[in-house]
C-alpha positions as CSV (number, residue, x, y, z in Angstrom):
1,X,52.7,-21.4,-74.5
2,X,53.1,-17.6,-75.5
3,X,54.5,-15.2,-72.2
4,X,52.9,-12.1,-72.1
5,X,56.6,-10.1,-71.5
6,X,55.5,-7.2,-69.3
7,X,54.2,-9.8,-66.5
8,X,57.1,-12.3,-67.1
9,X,59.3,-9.3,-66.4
10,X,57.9,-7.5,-64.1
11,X,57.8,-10.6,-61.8
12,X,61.4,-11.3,-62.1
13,X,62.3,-7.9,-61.5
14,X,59.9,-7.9,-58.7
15,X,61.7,-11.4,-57.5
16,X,65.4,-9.9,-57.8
17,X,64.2,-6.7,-56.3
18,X,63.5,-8.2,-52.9
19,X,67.3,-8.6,-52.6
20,X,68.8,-6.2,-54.7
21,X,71.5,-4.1,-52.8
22,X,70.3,-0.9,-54.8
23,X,67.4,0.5,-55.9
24,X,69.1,2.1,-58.5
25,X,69.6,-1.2,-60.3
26,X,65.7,-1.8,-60.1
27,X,65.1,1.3,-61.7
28,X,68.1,0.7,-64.6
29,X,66.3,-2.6,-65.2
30,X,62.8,-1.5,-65.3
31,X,63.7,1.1,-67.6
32,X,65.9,-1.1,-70.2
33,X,62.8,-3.1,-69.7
34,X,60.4,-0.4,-71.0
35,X,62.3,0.3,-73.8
36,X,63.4,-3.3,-75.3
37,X,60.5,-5.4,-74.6
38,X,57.6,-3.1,-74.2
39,X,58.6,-1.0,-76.9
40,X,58.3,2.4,-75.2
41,X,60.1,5.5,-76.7
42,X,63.0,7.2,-74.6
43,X,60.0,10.1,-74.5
44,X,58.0,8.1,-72.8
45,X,60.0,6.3,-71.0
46,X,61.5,10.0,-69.2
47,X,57.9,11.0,-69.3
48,X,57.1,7.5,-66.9
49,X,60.3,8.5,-64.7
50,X,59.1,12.5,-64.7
51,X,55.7,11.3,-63.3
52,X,53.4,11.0,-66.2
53,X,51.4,8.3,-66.6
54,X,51.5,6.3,-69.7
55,X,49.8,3.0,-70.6
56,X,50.4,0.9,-74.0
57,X,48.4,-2.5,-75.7
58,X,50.4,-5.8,-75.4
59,X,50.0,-8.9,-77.8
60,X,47.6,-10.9,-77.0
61,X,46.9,-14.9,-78.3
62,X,43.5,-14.7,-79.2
63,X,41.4,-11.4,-80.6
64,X,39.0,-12.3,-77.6
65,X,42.0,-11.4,-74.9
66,X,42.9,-8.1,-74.4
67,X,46.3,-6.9,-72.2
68,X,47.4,-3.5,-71.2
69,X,50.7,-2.3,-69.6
70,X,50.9,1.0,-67.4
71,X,53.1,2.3,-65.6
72,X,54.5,5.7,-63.6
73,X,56.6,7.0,-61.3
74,X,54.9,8.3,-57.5
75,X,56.8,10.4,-55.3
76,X,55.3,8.5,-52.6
77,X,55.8,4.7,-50.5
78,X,54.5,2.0,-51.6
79,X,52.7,1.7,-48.4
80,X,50.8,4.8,-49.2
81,X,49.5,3.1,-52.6
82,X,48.0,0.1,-50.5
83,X,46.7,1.9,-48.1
84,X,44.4,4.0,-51.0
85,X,43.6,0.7,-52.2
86,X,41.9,-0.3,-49.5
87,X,40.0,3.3,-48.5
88,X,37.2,3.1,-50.6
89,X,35.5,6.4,-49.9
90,X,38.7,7.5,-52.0
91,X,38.8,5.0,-54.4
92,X,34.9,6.7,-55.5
93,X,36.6,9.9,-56.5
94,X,38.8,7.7,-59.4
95,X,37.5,8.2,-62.9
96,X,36.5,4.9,-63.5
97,X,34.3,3.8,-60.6
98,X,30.2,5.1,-60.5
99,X,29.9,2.9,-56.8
100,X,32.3,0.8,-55.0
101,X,31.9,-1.0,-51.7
102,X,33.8,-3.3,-49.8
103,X,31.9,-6.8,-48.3
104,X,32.3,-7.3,-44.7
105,X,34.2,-10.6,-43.3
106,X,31.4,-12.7,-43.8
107,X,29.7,-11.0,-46.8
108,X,26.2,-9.9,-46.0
109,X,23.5,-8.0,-48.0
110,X,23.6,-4.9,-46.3
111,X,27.4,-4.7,-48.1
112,X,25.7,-3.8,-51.6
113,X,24.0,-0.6,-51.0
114,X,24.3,1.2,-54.8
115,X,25.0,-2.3,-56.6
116,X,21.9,-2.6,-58.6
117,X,21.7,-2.7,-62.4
118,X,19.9,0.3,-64.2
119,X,16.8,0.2,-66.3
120,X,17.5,-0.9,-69.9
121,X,19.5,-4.5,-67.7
122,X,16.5,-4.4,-65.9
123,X,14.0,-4.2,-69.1
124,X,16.6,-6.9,-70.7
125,X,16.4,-9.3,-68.3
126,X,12.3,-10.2,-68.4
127,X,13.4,-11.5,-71.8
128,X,16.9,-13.3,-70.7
129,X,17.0,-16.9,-71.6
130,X,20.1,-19.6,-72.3
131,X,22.1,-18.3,-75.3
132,X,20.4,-14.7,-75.7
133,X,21.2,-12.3,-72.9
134,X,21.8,-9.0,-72.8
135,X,23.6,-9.7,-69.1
136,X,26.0,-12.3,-68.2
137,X,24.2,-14.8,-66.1
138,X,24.7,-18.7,-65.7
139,X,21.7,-20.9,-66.5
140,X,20.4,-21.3,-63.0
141,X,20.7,-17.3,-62.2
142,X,18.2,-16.9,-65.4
143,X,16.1,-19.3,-64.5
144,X,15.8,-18.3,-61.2
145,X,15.2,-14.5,-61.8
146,X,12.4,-15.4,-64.0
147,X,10.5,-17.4,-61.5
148,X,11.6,-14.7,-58.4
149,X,10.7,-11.5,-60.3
150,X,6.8,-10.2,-61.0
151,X,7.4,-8.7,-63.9
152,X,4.3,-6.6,-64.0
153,X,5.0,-4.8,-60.9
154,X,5.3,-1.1,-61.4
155,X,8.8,0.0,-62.4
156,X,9.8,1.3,-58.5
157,X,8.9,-2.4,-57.1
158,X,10.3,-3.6,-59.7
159,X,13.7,-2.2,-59.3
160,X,13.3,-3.0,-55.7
161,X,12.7,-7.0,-56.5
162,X,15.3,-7.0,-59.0
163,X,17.6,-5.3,-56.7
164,X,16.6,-7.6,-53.9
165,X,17.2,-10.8,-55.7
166,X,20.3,-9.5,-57.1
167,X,21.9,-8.8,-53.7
168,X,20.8,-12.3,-52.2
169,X,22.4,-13.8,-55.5
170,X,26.0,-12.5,-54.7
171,X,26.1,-12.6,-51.1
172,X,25.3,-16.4,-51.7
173,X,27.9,-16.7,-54.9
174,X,30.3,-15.1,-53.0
175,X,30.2,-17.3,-49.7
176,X,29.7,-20.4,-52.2
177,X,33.8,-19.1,-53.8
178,X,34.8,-18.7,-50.3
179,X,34.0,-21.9,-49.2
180,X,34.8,-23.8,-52.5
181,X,37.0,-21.6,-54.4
182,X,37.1,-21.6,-58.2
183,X,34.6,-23.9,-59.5
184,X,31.9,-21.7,-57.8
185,X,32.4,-19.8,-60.3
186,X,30.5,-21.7,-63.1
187,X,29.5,-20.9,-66.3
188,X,28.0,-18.4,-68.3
189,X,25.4,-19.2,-70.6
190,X,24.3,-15.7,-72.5
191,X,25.8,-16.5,-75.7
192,X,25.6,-19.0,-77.9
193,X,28.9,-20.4,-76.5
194,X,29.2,-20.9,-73.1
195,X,31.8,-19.3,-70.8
196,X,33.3,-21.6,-68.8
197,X,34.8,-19.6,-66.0
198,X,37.1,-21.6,-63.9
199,X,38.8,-22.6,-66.9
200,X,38.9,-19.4,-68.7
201,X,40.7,-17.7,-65.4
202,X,43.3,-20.6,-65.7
203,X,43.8,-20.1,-69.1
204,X,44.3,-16.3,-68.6
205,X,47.3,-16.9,-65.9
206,X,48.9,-19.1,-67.7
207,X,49.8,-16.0,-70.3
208,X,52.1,-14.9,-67.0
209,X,54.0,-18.4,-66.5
210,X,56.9,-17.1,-64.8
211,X,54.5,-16.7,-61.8
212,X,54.9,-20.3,-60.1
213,X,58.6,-20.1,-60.9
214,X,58.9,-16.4,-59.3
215,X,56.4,-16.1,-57.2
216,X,55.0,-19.9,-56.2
217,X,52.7,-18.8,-53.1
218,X,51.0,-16.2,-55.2
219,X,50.0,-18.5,-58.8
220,X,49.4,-21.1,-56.1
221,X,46.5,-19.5,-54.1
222,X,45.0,-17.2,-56.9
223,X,44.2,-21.3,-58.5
224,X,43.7,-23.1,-55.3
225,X,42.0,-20.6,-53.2
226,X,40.6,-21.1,-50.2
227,X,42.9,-24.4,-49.9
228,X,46.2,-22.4,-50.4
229,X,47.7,-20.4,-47.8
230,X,50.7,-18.3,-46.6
231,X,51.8,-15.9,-44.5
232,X,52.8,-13.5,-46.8
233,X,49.1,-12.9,-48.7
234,X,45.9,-11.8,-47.4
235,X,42.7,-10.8,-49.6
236,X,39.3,-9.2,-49.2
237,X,36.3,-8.5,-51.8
238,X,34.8,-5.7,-52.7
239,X,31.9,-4.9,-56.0
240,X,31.8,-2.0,-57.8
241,X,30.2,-0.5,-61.1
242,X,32.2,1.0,-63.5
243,X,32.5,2.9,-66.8
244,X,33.5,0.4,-69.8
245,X,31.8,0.9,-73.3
246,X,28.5,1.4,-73.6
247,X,26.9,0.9,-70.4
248,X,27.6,0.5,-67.0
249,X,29.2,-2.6,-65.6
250,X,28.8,-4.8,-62.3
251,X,31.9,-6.3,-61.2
252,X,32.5,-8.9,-58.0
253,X,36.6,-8.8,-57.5
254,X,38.5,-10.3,-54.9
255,X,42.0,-8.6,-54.3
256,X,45.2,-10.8,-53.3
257,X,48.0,-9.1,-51.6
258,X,51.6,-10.0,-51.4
259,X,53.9,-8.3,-49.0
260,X,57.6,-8.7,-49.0
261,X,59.3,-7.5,-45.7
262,X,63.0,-8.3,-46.6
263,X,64.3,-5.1,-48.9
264,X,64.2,-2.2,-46.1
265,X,61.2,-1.3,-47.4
266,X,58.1,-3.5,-48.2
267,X,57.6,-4.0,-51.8
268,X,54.1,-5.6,-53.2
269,X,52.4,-7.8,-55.6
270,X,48.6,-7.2,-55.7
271,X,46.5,-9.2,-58.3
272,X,42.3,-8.5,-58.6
273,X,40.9,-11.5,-59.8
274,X,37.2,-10.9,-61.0
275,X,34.5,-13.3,-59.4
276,X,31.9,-11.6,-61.9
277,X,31.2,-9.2,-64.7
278,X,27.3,-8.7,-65.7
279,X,28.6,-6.8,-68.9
280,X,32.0,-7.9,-71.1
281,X,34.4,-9.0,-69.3
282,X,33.8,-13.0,-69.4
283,X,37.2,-13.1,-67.5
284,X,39.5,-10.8,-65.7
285,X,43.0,-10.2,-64.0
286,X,44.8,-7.1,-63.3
287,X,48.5,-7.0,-61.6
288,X,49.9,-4.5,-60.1
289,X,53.4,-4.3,-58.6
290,X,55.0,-1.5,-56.5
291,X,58.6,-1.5,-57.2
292,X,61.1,1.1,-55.0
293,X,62.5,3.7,-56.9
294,X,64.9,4.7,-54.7
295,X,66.7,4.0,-51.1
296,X,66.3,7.3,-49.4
297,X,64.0,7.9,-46.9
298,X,63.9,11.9,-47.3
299,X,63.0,11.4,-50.8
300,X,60.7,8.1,-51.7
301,X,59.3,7.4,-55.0
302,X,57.9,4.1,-56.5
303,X,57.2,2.7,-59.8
304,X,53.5,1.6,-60.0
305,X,53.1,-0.4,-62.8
306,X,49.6,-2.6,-63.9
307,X,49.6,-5.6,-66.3
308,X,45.5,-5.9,-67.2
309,X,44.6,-9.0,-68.6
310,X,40.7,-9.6,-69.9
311,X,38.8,-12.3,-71.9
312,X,35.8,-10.2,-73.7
313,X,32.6,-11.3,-75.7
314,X,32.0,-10.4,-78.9
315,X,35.6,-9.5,-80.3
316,X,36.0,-11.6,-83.4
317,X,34.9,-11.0,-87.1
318,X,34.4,-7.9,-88.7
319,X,32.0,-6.6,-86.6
320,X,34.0,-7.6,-83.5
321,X,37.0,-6.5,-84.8
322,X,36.0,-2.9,-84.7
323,X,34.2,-3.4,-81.0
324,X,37.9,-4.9,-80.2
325,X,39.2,-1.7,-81.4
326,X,37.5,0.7,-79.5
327,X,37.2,-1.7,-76.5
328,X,41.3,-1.8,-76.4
329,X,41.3,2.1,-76.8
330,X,39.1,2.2,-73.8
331,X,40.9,0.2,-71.5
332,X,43.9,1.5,-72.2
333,X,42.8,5.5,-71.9
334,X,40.7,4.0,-68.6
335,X,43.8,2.6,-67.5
336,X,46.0,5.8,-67.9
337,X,43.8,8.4,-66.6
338,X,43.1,6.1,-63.4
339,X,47.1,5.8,-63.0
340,X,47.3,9.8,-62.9
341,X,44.1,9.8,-60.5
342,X,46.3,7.8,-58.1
343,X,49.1,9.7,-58.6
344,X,47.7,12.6,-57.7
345,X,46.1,11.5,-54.8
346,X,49.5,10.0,-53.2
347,X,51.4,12.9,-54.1
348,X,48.8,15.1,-52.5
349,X,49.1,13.8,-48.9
């Protein structure tokens, strides 16, 4: 099986870096690192250390995958970062996010205030069926809408049903993957060739397969989740919509923390596993890793580097080949501007 290298590496590093006496060593790694196997110029690797953010396209296996590596330097603790991860009013003034909201402990409707999809989804999905939809649904969400929905009401109550039956949809999706983990996930049956999920996220990790070697706990409960615990990792869920290509996109993600207590320090591992996508993304997984910078208290900095990993419709043959174009220049401009956003924000405090 093919490695991706930026999450093989980044995993050992993140592994040694739990013991290593200095931080200086990290930093000498990570930046051999950058150069060698990502491929990064001295420029920008000085223009990662100098705080800029920078973010480059990675192999991937199939034209359907797409991976992006990102990375810069925060004069900041890691602490801060996940601590902006989880404040959501913040998290709405990044670039990329139109709404974001985070579900309550259990998930209830009231959570999804702003999650709704806009008119031309909502036109699309009167004529949704198995093979031909505009919006990623499985078989029983279509065939459910269709018999929930008048679709003769005027467009406010219309909106308001949709929006309705939407919300009642996740809130029960979401409880059904808490209770039985992955193969809630099901499968999506808007193109001609159906998505299976559950295997599709499996597929996707196993690009990073240092990860039961390195970090064990982590692979194991991002595949066995709910029946996989540890002390170390907790999670929460939170929707959002988001700008990506040509319209915007609903997204369910749940958010897997790892904390490591032993360096001086706490260092992190934080993976956001998508649940669901109602545009492109059949399959997601974005890591990101906060690596110390340096040892002194007076004067801390981090590393804050993302490996984003994505299975998306539509990316083969000529035609797809040039939607897999811009799509890659997307993510990886998306995924640049959103690591200066949080820069910025850290370094303001």
């Amino acid at each position: 099986m093919t490695r991706n290298p930026a999450i093989v590496f980044i995993l050992a590093v993140l592994a040694a870096g739990f013991s290593l006496p200095a931080a200086s060593q990290t930093s000498a790694e990570l930046q051999n690192y950058f150069r060698d196997s990502i491929g990064l110029s001295q420029e920008q690797i000085a223009d990662i250390r100098n705080g800029k953010a920078v973010a480059k396209v990675l192999k991937s296996r199939t034209p359907a995958e797409i991976f992006v590596f990102g990375a810069v330097y925060i004069k900041a603790t890691p602490d801060n970062y996940v601590k902006l991860a989880g404040d959501f009013d913040r998290l709405r003034k990044l670039p990329e996010f139109l709404a974001i909201g985070k579900f309550s402990d259990p998930p209830r409707a009231a959570d999804l205030e702003g999650f709704k999809f806009d008119s031309d989804d909502i036109k699309s999905l009167k004529e949704c069926k198995p093979g031909d939809c505009d919006v990623q649904m499985p078989a029983e969400a279509i065939e459910n809408i269709h018999k929930s929905i008048n679709w003769s009401a005027p467009p406010a109550e219309l909106d308001r049903q949709v929006s309705q039956h939407l919300h009642e949809r996740v809130i029960e999706g979401l409880r059904a993957y808490q209770r039985d983990g992955n193969q809630a996930l099901g499968v999506y049956v808007d193109k001609e060739n159906p998505t299976n999920v559950p295997k599709q996220f499996e597929y996707m990790l196993s690009y990073a397969k240092a990860l039961p070697k390195y970090l064990p706990d982590f692979h194991r409960y991002l595949l066995a989740y709910p029946n996989a615990k540890s002390e170390n990792i907790s999670d929460m869920f939170y929707w959002a919509k988001v700008k990506f290509g040509l319209k915007p996109t609903l997204r369910i993600v749940q958010v897997v923390t790892l904390r490591d207590n032993s360096a001086n320090e706490a260092a992190y591992a934080i993976a956001e596993k998508q649940l669901y996508s109602s545009h492109y993304f059949e399959t997601a997984l974005d890591l990101t890793f906060c690596i110390r910078g340096t040892d002194d208290p007076k004067q801390p900095g981090f590393f804050l580097i993302k490996a984003m990993g994505s299975e998306q419709a539509g990316l083969t043959g000529v035609k797809g080949s040039m939607v897999r174009k811009v799509a890659v220049g997307r993510t990886a401009s998306s995924l640049e501007k959103s690591l200066a956003a949080i820069k910025n924000m850290l370094e303001a405090q």
